[in-house]
N, C-alpha and C positions, 0 to 999 in steps of 0.2 A: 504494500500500500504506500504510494507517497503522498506525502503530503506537505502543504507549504505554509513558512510562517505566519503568511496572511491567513490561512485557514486554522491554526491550533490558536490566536489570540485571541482573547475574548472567551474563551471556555472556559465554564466552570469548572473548579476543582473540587473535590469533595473526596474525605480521605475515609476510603476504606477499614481504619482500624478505630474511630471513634463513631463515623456518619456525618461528622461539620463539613459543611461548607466552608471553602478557608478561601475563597473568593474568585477572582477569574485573571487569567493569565494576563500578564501587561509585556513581558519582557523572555528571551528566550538568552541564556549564555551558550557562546559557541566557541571552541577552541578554534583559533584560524589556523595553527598548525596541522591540525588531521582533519579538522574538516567537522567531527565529529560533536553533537549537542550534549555540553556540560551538565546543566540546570534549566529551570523553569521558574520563573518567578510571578508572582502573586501579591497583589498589591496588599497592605496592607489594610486591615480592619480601619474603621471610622470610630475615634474618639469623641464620647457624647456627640453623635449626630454631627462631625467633622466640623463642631466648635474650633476644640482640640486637636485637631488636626488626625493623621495618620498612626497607627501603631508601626513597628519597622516592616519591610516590604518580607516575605516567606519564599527562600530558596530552597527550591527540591531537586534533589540531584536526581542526573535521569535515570539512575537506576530505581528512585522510588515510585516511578511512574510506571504501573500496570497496564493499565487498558485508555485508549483513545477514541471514544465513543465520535460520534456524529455534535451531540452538544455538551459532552460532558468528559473528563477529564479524572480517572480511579488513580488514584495515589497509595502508597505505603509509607504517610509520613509521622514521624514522632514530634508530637505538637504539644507543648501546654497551655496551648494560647486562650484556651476557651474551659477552662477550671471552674466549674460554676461554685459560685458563693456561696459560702459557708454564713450562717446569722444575717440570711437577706430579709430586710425589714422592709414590710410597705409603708405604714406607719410607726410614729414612735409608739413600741409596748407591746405593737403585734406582731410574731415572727409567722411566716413563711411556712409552706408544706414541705418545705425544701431540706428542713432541719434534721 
């Protein structure tokens, strides 16, 4: 199958070993010596609603990349990015089912 960097950008990534979406491809690294595609890159997550800007951009090396679907993107990557909270409060005094 080939295929071209215009066609893998923009696809979603979504990694295999949690189910997160970890966002959609912005950037591809390529060794110009061999020829050969290093990493994938993945824009970073939106701080409070991209007040805050960006969290750091997520490099996946191509060996953690499984499957290249039509709009979608299987990964095998080791993330902690998405660690859900621990004493999430909606209000003060009431905690969360989360607990």
């Amino acid at each position: 199958m080939n295929c071209r960097i215009s066609d893998i950008k923009h696809k979603e990534v979504v990694n295999i070993k949690n189910g997160n979406r970890l966002g959609s491809i912005c950037d591809i690294e390529i060794d110009m010596e061999s020829g050969q595609t290093q990493a994938i890159i993945v824009y970073g997550g939106l701080r409070f609603w991209g007040i805050f800007g960006r969290r750091d951009d997520i490099v996946i090396l191509w060996e953690e990349v499984k499957v290249i679907g039509e709009d979608i993107v299987l990964v095998s990557h080791e993330t902690d990015f998405y660690k859900p909270r621990k004493n999430f409060r909606f209000l003060k005094g009431i905690t969360s089912d989360w607990d």
